[in-house]
N, C-alpha and C positions, 0 to 999 in steps of 0.2 A: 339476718343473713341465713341463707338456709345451705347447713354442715353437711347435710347428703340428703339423696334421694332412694327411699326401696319403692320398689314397684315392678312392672311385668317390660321386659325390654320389648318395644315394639321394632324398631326397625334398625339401622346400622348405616352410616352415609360415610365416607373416604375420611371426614373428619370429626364426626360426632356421631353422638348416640340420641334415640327416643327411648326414653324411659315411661311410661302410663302411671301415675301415683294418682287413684283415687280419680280415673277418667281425666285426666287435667296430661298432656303427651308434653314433656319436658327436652324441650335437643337442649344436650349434653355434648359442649367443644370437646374435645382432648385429642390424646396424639394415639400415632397408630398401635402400642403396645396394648392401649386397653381396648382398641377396637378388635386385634387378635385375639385377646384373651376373653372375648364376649361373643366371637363366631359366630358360635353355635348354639348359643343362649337366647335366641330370638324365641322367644313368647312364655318364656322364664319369668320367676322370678330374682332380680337383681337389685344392689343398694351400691348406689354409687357416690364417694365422699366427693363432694362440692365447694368450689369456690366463687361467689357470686360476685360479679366484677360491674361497676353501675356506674356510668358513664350521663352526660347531660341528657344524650338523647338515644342511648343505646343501654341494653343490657344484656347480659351474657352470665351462662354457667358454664364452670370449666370443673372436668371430670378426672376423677381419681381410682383407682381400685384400694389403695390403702392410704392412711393418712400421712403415712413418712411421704411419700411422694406429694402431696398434698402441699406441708408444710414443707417440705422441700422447692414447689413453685410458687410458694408466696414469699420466700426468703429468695427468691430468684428478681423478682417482680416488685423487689425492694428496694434494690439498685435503679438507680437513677438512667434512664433511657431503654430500660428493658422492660417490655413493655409482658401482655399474658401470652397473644402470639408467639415471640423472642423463647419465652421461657418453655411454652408449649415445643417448638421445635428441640429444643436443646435434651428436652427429656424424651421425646420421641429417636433423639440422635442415639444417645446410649444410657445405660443403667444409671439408676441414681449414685450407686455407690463410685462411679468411674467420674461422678460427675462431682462429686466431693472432694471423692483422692486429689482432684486436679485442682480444685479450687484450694483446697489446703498445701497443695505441696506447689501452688504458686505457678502453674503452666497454664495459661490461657490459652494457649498454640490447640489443647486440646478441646477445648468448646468452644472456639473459632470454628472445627467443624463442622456443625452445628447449622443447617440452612437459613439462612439468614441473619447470622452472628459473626459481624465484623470482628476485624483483630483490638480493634477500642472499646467496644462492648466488650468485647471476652476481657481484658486488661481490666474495667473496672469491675465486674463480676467479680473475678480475683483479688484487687483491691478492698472493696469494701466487705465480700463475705469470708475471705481467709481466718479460718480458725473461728466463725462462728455457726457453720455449720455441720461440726462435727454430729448435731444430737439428732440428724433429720432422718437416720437410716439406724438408730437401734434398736428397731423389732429385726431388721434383717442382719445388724452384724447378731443379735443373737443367734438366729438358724446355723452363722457361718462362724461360732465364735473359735477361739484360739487353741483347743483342745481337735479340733478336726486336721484333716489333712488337705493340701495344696486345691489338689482336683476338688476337694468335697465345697470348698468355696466360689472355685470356679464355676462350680456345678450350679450354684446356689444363685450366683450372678448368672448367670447365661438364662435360668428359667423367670429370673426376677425381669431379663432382658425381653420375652416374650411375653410377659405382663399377669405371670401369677403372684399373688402377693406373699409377704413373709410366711404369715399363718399357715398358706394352701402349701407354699414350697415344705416349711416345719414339720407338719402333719404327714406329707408324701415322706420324706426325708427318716423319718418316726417307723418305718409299716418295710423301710428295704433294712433284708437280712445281709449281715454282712457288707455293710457296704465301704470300708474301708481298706476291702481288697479288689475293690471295682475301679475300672479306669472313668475317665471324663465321659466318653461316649456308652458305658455302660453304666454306670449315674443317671444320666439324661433319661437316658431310654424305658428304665426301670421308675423312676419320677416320674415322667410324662404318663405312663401306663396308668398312676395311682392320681394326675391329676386332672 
């Protein structure tokens, strides 16, 4: 299987990426957060974590910026009817961590809305992964652990929401003075600056 790809991103399409490793142009599926968070990265170098999906007469890589998300769509794609499409939407839908909360505190209703995630698929989603996917998001509850304030977590989800990874949020998060007298929109603003 191949875990990720570094290489110079060549180009950018509505639903995947070209990555060049070594003259060999790899499209890379994924969903629109990591196509935001790669803009502007055209002819860069980029390392994108991979999940290679091999089918009888198809084959496909499906793209990550971190590997909580990563193992987070393969503990999606474990459930029975949910296929990498399914799982791809639901994480382009909202944050991983919203996408946890819900599956542990047993609400399907919330990744039902989720483009093309019936109310039966969300129902087994909930069924079979409740309470085993707490471990998929602990590089990111570290950035946002329990010693911070309300806004600083929100803060943490909203940027994790436009597809920068734990590390890059950690490190901007690391560099603001003062920030635990900053509101939500003045967090954001002063992160984005550093990311």
């Amino acid at each position: 299987m191949i875990a990720f790809i570094s290489g110079v991103l060549s180009d950018i399409t509505e639903s995947s990426v070209i990555v060049d490793a070594g003259g060999i142009g790899f499209e890379i599926l994924t969903y629109p957060g990591v196509i935001a968070s790669l803009s502007d990265s055209i002819g860069t170098e980029v390392k994108i974590h991979t999940y290679m999906d091999v089918k009888e007469q198809d084959m496909c890589l499906y793209g990550f910026m971190d590997v909580s998300d990563k193992k987070l769509f393969q503990q999606l794609i474990s459930v029975n009817g949910v296929g990498p499409k399914v799982a791809l939407a639901i994480l382009g839908a909202m944050p991983s961590e919203r996408i946890i909360s819900a599956i542990n505190a047993g609400n399907p209703k919330i990744l039902a809305d989720a483009k093309g995630v019936g109310t039966k698929v969300a129902q087994r989603i909930v069924l079979e992964l409740r309470g085993k996917v707490a471990g998929a998001v602990t590089e990111l509850e570290a950035v946002a652990d329990s010693t911070d304030s309300e806004v600083y977590g929100d803060a943490v989800a909203a940027l994790r929401n436009l597809g920068f990874t734990a590390a890059e949020i950690k490190s901007a998060m690391k560099k603001i003075p003062d920030k635990a007298n900053l509101d939500f929109e003045e967090l954001i603003d002063a992160a984005l600056k550093l990311l």
